[in-house]
N, C-alpha and C positions, 0 to 999 in steps of 0.2 A: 542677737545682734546680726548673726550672718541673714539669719532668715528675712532683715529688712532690704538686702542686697539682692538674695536668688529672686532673679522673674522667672522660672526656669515655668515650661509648659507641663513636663509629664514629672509624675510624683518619682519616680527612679533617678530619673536624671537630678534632680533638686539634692536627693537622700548622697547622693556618688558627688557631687558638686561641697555639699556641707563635710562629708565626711573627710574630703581631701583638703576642703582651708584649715578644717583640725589639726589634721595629719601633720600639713605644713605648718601651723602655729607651734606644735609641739616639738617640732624637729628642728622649725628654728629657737625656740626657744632654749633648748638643751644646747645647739651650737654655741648658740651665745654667752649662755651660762658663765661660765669661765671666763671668756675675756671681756666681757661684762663686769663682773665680781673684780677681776685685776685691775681694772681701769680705778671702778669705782673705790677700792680701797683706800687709794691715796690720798681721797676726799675726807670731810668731815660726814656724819652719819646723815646732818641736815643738808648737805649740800647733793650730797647721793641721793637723799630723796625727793628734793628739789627739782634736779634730773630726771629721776624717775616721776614726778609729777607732769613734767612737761613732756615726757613720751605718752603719759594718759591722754593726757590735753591733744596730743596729735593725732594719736589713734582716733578720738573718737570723732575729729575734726574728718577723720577719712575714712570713718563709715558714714557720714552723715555726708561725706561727695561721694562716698557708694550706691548712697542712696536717690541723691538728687542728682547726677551726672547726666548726662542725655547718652551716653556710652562708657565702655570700658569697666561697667558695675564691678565687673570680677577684677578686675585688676586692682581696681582702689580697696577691694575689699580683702584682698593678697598683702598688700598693703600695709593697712590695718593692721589686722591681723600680726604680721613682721613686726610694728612699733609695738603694739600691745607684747609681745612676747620679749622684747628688750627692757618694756616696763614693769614687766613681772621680774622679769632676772634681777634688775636693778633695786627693787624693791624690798625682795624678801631678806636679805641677808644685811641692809642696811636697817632695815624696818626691825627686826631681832637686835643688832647691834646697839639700836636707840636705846630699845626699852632697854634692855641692858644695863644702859647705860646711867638712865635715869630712874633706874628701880633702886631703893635700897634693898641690899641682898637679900634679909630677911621676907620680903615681899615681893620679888621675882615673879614666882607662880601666878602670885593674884595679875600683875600686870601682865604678864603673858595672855596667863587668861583673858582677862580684859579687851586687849590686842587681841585676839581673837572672836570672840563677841564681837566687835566691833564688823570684823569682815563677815562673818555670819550673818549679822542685822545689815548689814550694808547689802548682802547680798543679794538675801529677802527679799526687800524694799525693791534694789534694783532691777530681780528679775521680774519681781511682781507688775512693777509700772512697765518694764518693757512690757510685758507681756499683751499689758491694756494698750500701750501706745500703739502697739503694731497693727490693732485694731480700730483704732482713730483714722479721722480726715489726716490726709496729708502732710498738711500744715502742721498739725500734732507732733505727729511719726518723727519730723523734720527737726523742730524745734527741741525735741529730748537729748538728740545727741546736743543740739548745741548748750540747752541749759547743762549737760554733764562738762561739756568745757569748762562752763563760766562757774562748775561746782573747784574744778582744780586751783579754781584762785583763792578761795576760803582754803585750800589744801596749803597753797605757794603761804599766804597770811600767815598760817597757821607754824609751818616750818620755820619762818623768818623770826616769829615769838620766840620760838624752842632755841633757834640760833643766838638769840640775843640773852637769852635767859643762861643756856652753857655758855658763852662767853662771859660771864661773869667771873 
């Protein structure tokens, strides 16, 4: 994803450029951690990942103006970066507490598991198509970030089920 942002000219500078929006993804994500996690406690597990769906949805709204912007690449991709790292805090400890929740105890493991699989095959997939996208026309490149938006609304569908179904 960053690599759709650097125009950078010499191969050193690109390699020093990516490995500092890591750096900063990781450091603010750890920041965050904690009063991420205390905020979202308070919530229901679906409504946390709700949240956390719509920081996906804006991340990748602003790597996809990283990419198309006429200026400021790096900035929007700094950006990024910050919301994707609030989406992952937000996530993981709400995204455990689901299954959890909705495991009977006896089959925990297998849903864990499952939940797992699931980010593994998700991951595949998604770096494999970036991978070809980044190599496409434009137009391609462009349009990936925006279909992973309009993938987070099958995500939002999806929560609002799970919410109506534990409200039960």
């Amino acid at each position: 994803m960053v690599l759709y942002v650097i125009k950078s000219t010499t191969e050193g500078s690109a390699q020093t450029t990516i490995s500092v929006l890591f750096a900063w993804h990781l450091v603010f994500a750890i920041i965050c951690q904690l009063p991420v996690t205390s905020i979202l406690k308070r919530c229901s597990h679906t409504l946390a990942l709700t949240v956390s769906a719509i920081f996906w949805a804006i991340g990748f709204g602003l790597i996809w103006v990283s990419g198309t912007a006429p200026s400021d690449n790096l900035v929007w991709a700094i950006l990024a970066l910050g919301v994707f790292a609030v989406a992952i805090v937000s996530y993981t400890p709400s995204a455990a507490s689901l299954v959890t929740e909705l495991a009977p105890e006896n089959q925990r493991g297998v849903y864990f598991s499952i939940n797992a699989l699931c980010w593994a095959v998700s991951s595949f997939i998604g770096h494999s198509l970036g991978g070809w996208a980044l190599y496409q026309p434009q137009i391609i490149t462009n349009s990936y970030w925006l279909c992973f938006i309009l993938s987070v609304a099958i995500a939002l569908a999806i929560l609002q089920y799970l919410n109506r179904i534990l409200a039960e």
